[in-house]
VEXDREN-2710 file (C-alpha; in Angstrom, 1 decimal):
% VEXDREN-2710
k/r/px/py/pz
1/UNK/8.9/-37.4/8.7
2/UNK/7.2/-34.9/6.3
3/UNK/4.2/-34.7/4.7
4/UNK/3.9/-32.7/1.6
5/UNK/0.1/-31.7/0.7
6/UNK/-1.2/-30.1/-2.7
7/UNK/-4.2/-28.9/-4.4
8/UNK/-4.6/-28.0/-7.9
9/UNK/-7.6/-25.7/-8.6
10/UNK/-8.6/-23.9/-11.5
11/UNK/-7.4/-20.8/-10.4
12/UNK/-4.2/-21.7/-8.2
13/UNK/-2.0/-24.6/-7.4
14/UNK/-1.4/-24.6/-2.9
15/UNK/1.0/-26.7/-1.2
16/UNK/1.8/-27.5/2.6
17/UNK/4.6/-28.9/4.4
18/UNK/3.8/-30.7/7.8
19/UNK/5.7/-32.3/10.3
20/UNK/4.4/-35.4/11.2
21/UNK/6.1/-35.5/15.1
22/UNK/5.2/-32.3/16.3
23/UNK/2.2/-31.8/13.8
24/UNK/2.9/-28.6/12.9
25/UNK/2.4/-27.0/9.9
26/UNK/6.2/-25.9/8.8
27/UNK/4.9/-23.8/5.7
28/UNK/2.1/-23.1/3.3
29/UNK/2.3/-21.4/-0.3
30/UNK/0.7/-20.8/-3.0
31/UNK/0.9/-19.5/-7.0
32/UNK/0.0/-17.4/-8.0
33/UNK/-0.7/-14.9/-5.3
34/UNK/-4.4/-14.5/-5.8
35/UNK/-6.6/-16.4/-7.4
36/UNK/-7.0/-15.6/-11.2
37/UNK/-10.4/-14.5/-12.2
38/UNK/-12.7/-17.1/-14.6
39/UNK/-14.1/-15.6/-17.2
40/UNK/-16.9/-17.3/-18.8
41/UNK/-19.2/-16.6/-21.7
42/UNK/-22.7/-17.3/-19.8
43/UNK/-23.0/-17.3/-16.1
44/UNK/-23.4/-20.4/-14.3
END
């Protein structure tokens, strides 16, 4: 069996693959590449 992970951030959206038998982690990706800068009108 597989188990499929994901995270959506602000910036970027991840994902991972695992196989539950052997845990191993069978692949990781993400989009875009790099994060993506926030820009924000007053810090903080």
């Amino acid at each position: 069996m597989y188990l499929l992970g994901y995270e959506i951030g602000s910036t970027t959206i991840k994902v991972a693959l695992i196989d539950t038998e052997d845990t191993k982690v069978v692949g990781v990706d993400q989009y875009p590449e790099h994060d993506s800068m926030i820009l924000s009108r007053h810090s903080g």
